[in-house]
C-alpha positions in Angstrom: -11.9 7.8 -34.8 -14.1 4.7 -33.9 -12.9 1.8 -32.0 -15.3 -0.5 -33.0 -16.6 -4.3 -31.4 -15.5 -7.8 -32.6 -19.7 -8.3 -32.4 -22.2 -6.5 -34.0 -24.1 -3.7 -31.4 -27.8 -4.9 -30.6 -29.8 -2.3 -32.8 -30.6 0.8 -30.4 -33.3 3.3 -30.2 -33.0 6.2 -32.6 -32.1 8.8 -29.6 -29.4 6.9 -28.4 -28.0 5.9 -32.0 -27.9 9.5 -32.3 -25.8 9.7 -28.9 -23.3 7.1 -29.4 -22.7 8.1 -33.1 -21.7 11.9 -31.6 -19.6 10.2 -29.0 -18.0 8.2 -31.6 -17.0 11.3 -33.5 -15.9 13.6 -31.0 -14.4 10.6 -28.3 -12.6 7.3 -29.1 -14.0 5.3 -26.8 -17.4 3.0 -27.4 -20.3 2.9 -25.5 -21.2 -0.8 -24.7 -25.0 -1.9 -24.0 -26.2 -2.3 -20.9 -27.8 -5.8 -21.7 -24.1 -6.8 -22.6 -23.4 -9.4 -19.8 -19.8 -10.4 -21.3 -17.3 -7.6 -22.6 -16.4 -8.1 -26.5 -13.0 -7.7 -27.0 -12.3 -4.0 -28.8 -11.1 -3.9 -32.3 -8.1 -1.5 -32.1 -7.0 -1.9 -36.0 -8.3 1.6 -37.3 -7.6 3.1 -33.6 -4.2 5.6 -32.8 -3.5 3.1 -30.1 -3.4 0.6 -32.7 -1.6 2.8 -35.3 0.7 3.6 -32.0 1.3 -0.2 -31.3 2.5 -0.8 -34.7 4.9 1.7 -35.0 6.5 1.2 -31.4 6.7 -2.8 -32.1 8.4 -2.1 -35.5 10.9 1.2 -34.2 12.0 -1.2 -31.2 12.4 -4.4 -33.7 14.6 -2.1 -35.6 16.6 -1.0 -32.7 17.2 -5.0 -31.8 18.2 -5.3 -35.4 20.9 -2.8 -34.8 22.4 -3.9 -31.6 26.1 -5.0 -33.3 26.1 -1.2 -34.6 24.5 0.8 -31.5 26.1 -1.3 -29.1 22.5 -1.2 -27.2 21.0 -4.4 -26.2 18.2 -5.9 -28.0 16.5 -6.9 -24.8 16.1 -3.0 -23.6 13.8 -1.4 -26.9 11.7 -4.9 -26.6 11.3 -4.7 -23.2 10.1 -1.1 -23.4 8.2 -1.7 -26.6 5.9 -4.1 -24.5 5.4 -2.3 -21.7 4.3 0.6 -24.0 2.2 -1.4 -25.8 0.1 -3.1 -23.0 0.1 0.3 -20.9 -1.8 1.9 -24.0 -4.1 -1.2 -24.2 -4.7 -1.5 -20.5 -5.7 2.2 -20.5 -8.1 2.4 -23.4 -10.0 -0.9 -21.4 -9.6 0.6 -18.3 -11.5 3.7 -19.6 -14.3 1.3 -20.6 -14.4 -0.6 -17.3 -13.0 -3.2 -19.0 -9.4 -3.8 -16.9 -10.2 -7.4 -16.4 -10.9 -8.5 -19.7 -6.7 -6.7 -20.6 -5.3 -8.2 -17.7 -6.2 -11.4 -18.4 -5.5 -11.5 -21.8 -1.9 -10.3 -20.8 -1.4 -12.8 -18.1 -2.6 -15.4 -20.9 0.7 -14.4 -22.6 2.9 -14.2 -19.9 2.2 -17.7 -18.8 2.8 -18.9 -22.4 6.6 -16.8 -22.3 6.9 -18.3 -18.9 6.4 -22.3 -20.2 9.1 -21.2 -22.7 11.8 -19.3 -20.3 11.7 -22.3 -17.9 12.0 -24.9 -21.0 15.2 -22.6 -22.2 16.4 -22.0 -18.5 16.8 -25.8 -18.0 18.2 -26.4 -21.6 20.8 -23.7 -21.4 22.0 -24.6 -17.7 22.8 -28.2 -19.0 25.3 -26.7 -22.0 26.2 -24.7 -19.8 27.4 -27.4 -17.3 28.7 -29.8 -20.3 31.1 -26.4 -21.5 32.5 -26.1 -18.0 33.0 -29.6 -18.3 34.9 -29.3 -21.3 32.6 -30.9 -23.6 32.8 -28.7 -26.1 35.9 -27.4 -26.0 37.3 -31.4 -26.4 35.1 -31.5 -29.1 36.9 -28.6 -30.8 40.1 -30.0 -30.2 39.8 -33.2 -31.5 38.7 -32.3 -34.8 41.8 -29.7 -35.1 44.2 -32.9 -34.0 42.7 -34.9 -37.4 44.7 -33.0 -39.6 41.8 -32.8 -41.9 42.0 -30.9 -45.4 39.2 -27.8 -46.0 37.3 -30.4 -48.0 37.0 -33.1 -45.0 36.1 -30.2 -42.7 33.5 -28.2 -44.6 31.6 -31.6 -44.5 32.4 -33.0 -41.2 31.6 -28.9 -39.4 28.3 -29.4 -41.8 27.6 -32.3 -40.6 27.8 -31.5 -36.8 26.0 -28.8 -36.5 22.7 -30.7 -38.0 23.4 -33.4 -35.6 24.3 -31.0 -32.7 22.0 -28.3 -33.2 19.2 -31.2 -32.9 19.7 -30.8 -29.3 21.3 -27.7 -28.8 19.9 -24.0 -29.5 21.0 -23.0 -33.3 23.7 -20.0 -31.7 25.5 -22.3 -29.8 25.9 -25.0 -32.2 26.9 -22.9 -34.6 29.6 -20.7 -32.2 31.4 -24.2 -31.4 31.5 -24.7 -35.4 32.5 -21.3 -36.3 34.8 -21.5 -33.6 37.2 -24.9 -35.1 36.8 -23.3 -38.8 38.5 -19.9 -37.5 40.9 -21.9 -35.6 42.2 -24.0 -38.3 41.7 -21.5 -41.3 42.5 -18.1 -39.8 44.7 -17.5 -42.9 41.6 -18.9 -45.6 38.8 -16.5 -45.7 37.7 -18.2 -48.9 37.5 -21.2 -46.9 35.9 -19.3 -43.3 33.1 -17.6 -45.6 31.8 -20.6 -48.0 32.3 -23.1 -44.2 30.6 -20.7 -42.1 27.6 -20.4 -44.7 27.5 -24.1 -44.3 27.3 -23.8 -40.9 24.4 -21.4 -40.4 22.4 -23.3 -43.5 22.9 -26.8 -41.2 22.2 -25.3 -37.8 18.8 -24.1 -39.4 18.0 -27.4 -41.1 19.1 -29.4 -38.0 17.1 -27.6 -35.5 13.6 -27.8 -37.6 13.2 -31.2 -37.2 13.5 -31.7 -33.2 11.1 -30.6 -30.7 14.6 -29.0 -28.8 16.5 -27.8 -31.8 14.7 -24.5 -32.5 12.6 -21.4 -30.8 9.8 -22.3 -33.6 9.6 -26.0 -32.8 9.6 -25.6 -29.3 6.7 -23.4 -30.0 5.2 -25.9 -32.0 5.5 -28.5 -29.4 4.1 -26.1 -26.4 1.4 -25.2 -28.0 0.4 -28.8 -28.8 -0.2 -28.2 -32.4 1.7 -31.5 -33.7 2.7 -34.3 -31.1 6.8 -34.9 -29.9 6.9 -38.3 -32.1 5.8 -36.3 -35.5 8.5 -33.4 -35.7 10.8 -36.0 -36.8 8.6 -36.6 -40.3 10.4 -33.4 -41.1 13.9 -35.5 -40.8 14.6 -36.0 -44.2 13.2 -32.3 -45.8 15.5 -31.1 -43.7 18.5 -33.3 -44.6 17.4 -32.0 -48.1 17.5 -28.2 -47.2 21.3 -29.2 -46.0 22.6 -31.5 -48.5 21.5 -29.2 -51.6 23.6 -26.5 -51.0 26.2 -28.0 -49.5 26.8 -30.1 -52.2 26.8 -27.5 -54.6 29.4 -25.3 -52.4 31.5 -28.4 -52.3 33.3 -27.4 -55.6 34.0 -23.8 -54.2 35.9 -25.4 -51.2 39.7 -25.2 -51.0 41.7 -28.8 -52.0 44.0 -27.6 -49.3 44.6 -28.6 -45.5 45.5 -26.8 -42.6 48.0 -27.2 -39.8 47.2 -29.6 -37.2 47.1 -29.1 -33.4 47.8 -31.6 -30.6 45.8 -34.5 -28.7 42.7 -33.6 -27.0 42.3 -34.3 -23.5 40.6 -36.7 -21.6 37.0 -35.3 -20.6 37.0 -33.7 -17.2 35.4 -36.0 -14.2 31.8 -35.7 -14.3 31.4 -34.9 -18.1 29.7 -37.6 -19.1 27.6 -37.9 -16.1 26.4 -34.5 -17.2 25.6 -35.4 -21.0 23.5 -38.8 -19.2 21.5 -36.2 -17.2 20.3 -34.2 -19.8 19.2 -37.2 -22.1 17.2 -38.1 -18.7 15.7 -34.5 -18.8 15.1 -34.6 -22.9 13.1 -38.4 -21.6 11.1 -36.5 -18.9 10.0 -33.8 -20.4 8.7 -35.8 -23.3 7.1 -38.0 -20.8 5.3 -35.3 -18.4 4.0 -33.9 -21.9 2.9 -37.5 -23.5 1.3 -39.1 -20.4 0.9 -36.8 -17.7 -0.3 -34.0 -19.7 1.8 -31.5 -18.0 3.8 -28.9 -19.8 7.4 -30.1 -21.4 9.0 -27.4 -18.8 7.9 -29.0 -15.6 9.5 -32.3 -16.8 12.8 -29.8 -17.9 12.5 -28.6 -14.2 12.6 -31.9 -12.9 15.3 -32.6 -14.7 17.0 -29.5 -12.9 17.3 -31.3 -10.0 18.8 -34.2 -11.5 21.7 -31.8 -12.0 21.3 -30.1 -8.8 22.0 -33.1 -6.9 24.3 -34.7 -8.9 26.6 -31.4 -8.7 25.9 -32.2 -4.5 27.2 -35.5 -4.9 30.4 -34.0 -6.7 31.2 -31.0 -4.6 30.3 -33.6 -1.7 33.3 -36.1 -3.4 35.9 -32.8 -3.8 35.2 -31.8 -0.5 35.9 -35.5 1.1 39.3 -35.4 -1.3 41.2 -33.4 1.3 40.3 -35.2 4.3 41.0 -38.8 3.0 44.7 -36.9 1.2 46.2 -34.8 3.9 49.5 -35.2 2.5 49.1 -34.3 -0.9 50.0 -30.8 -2.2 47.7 -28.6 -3.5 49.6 -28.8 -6.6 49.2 -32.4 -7.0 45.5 -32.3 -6.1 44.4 -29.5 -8.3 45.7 -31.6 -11.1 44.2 -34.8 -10.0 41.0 -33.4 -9.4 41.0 -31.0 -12.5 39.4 -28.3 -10.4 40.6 -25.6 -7.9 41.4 -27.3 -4.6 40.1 -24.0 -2.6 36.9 -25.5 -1.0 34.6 -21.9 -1.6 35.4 -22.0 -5.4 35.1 -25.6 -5.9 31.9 -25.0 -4.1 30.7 -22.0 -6.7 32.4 -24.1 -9.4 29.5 -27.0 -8.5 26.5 -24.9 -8.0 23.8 -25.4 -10.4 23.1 -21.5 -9.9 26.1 -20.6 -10.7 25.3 -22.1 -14.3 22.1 -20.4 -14.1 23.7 -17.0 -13.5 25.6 -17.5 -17.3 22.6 -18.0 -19.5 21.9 -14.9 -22.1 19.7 -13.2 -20.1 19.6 -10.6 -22.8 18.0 -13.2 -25.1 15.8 -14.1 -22.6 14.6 -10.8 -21.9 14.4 -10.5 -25.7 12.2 -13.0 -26.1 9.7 -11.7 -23.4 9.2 -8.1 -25.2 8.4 -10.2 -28.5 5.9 -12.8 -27.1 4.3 -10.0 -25.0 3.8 -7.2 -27.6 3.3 -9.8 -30.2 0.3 -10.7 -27.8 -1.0 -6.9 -27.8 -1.1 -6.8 -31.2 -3.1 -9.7 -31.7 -5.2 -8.3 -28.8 -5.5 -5.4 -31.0 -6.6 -7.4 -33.8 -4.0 -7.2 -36.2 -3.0 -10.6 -36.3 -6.3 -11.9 -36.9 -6.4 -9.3 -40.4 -3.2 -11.4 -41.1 -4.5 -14.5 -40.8 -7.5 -13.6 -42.7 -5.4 -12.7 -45.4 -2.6 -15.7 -45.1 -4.9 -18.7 -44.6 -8.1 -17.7 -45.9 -7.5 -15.1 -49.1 -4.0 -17.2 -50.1 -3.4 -21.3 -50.3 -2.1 -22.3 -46.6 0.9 -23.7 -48.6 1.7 -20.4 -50.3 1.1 -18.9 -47.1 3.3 -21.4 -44.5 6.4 -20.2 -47.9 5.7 -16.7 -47.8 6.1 -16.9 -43.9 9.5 -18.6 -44.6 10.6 -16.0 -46.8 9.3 -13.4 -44.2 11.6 -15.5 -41.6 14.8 -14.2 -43.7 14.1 -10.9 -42.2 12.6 -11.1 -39.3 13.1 -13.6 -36.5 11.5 -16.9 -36.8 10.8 -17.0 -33.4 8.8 -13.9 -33.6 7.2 -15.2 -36.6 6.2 -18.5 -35.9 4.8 -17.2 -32.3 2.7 -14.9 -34.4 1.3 -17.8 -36.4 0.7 -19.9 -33.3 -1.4 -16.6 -32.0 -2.7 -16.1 -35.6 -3.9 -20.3 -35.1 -5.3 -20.8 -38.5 -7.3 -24.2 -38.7 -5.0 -26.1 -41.0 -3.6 -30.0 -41.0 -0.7 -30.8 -39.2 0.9 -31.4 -42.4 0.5 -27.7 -42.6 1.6 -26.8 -39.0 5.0 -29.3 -40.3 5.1 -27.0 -43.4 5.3 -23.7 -41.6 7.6 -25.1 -38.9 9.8 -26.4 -41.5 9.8 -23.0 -43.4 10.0 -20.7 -40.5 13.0 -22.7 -39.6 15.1 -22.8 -42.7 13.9 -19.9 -44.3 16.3 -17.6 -41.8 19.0 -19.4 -43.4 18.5 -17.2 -47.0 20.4 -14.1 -44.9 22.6 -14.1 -42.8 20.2 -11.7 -40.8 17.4 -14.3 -40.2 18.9 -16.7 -37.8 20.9 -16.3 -33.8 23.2 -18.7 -36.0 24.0 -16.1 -39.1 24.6 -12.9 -36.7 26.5 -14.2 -34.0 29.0 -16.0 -36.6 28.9 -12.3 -38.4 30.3 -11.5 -34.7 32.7 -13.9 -34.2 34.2 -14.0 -37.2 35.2 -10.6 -37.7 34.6 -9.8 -41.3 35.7 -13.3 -42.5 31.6 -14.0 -43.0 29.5 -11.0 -43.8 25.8 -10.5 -44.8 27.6 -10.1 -48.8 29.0 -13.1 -48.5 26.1 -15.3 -47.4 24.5 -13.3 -49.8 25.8 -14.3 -53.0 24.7 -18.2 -51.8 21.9 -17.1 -51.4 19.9 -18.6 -54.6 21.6 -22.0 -53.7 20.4 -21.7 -50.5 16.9 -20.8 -51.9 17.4 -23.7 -53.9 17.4 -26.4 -51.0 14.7 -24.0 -49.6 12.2 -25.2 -52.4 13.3 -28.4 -52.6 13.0 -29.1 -48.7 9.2 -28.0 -49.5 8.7 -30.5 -52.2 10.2 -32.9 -50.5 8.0 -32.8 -47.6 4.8 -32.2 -49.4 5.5 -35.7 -51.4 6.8 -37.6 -48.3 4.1 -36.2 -46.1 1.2 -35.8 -48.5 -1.3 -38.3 -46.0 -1.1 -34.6 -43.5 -2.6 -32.7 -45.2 
């Protein structure tokens, strides 16, 4: 089998046509010109190494897919699928004397997963910090102290997670959610199933309209594909995507209320401090990318150290508590201070890397086996077939739906970075289109989104992939009209 150049050969002499066509057949490497002064990439697509790539990629996807059922991590098949990938790329250029031209393609990609690990890194360390702080868990409490009926709660859960998940990652937000609707409806799966569907549906809408509130936007954003200021034109589609369904799903919701649960307490010292910091970070990150033209991750990373040394200035403050105190118990002080009075764990308690230590690291790792075999295959040439087909044989707005839909199934992370590496040449009311629909099309399954699976963990059987799936054509409903909506709204972007 050929693999065959990107470029047209020069036209050779007869003999050595005759050569190269009986190496083609019987070897499957080609024979470049000599007058070739810059290595074409190779087109892999009709090559076993391609055929290879393909079926490693989509075997270790399915594996990832799996990991509530094998108990394996999704990280580990990723992670392997990328190293096989690039080690069967790497070798077929190596063979050409073409190392160079694969290892720079591949440390093209890892810079791109690196801009977005540090970005993430930053942004996780912070809610991690504000849920040590109590931040959340006050959060949770205070709504369960309201005495609010199902009704009150399916709206006010709704509502919350678009807000929150604005600023938070989608799995988080909607872990917190999931987390008040099983505490105050343990005894209501009608209630858990129908509020949780709510929930994942909101995350998804919430997060496709900030820069911070999804992988795909973030993606977006890196990238540079629409400026920070212009992801909020998706504001009210997105509202749209939320309100539909959940208005319809109103009816189904229980006229009851559950019990009621005590006062929530005051936030711990530092909390709010905390929440300042990372709206300083969120400022400078926007700012390095708007007028310094840096990356959004070296402003995050500065804005790591405004943590760092504020968590200093606290351990610095505990530590000084014993000295200024030495008649007070331990007892007493523990409780004044809210902390452990041992110095060596109030000292772990305030480290920034001890934060850093809890991210998912498994999601992490994830996310580096997509990007990086994502970026093989479009090395390959695959993605460029796909594009061809998407945004030059189809409408780019059939094309940014059908990716939506697509997005129900498989990540939309994984998706939109595809589409970033496909990078059709379409308006940036387009790019807003597929960002929008990559976003809020996981919401049709409770498959396609972090949100839907980890509530399908959490909740143990109270919200299932059957359940979310009989919603499903409401949900597809406020999936459509999100579109129209933005394609009237928006129409000078295109």
């Amino acid at each position: 089998m050929h693999v065959h150049s990107r470029r047209p050969a020069p036209e050779l002499g007869a003999a050595w046509a005759g050569a190269a066509l009986l190496a083609g057949v019987f070897l499957p490497w080609p024979v470049w010109p000599a007058e070739a002064a810059t290595p074409v990439p190779l087109d892999l697509t009709r090559h076993w190494v391609g055929y290879a790539s393909v079926a490693i990629f989509f075997l270790a996807y399915a594996l990832a897919m799996l990991e509530e059922s094998t108990m394996l991590r999704k990280s580990k098949p990723m992670l392997f699928a990328a190293s096989l990938i690039w080690g069967l790329i790497a070798s077929t250029y190596v063979s050409q004397g073409m190392g160079d031209e694969s290892g720079r393609v591949f440390r093209s990609s890892l810079e791109g997963y690196a801009e977005l690990f540090l970005f993430i890194l930053v942004s996780m360390t912070y809610l991690n910090a504000m849920e040590q702080r109590g931040v959340f868990d006050n959060l949770r409490i205070w709504l369960l102290s309201k005495g609010f009926g199902y009704r009150k709660l399916f709206w006010i859960t709704g509502i919350q997670s678009f807000l929150l998940s604005s600023v938070c990652n989608n799995l988080t937000t909607a872990l917190l959610m999931g987390a008040v609707v099983m505490a105050m409806a343990k005894k209501n799966p009608r209630f858990v199933s129908v509020a949780c569907v709510n929930i994942v549906v909101a995350t998804n809408a919430g997060g496709s309209f900030s820069p911070f509130g999804d992988i795909t936007t973030l993606l977006v954003w890196q990238k540079g594909m629409v400026p920070f200021t212009h992801f909020f034109d998706l504001f009210i589609p997105s509202v749209v995507n939320f309100l539909v369904p959940a208005t319809i799903m109103h009816f189904w919701v229980p006229k009851q209320y559950p019990a009621s649960a005590g006062r929530p307490r005051p936030l711990q010292h530092g909390a709010m401090g905390i929440i300042v910091l990372f709206i300083l970070t969120i400022i400078t990150a926007v700012g390095f990318e708007n007028f310094l033209k840096l990356p959004p991750a070296a402003g995050m990373l500065a804005g790591l150290t405004y943590l760092s040394f504020y968590f200093y200035y606290l351990f610095k403050m505990r530590a000084g508590y014993k000295t200024e105190h030495p008649g007070e118990s331990a007892v007493l002080a523990e409780e004044r201070l809210e902390i452990p009075y041992d110095i060596e764990e109030n000292k772990q308690r305030f480290d920034v890397f001890h934060n850093v230590a809890r991210l998912e690291w498994d999601t992490l790792l994830y996310f580096y086996g997509v990007m990086v075999s994502v970026g093989g295959l479009s090395f390959i040439g695959y993605l460029a077939l796909a594009s061809d087909f998407l945004y030059t044989d189809l409408d780019p707005i059939y094309a940014n739906i059908l990716v939506g839909i697509v997005s129900a199934f498989i990540d939309n992370g994984t998706i939109m970075y595809a589409v970033l590496t496909m990078n059709p040449p379409i308006s940036e009311g387009q790019w807003l289109l597929v960002t929008l629909t990559a976003g809020v099309g996981g919401s049709l399954l409770a498959i396609g989104s972090a949100a839907g699976v980890g509530l399908m963990g959490q909740t143990k059987g109270a919200y299932s992939f059957m359940t979310h799936l009989k919603w499903t054509p409401v949900i597809a409903l406020g999936y459509a009209a999100s579109i129209g909506v933005h394609l009237l709204l928006n129409q000078d972007l295109f």
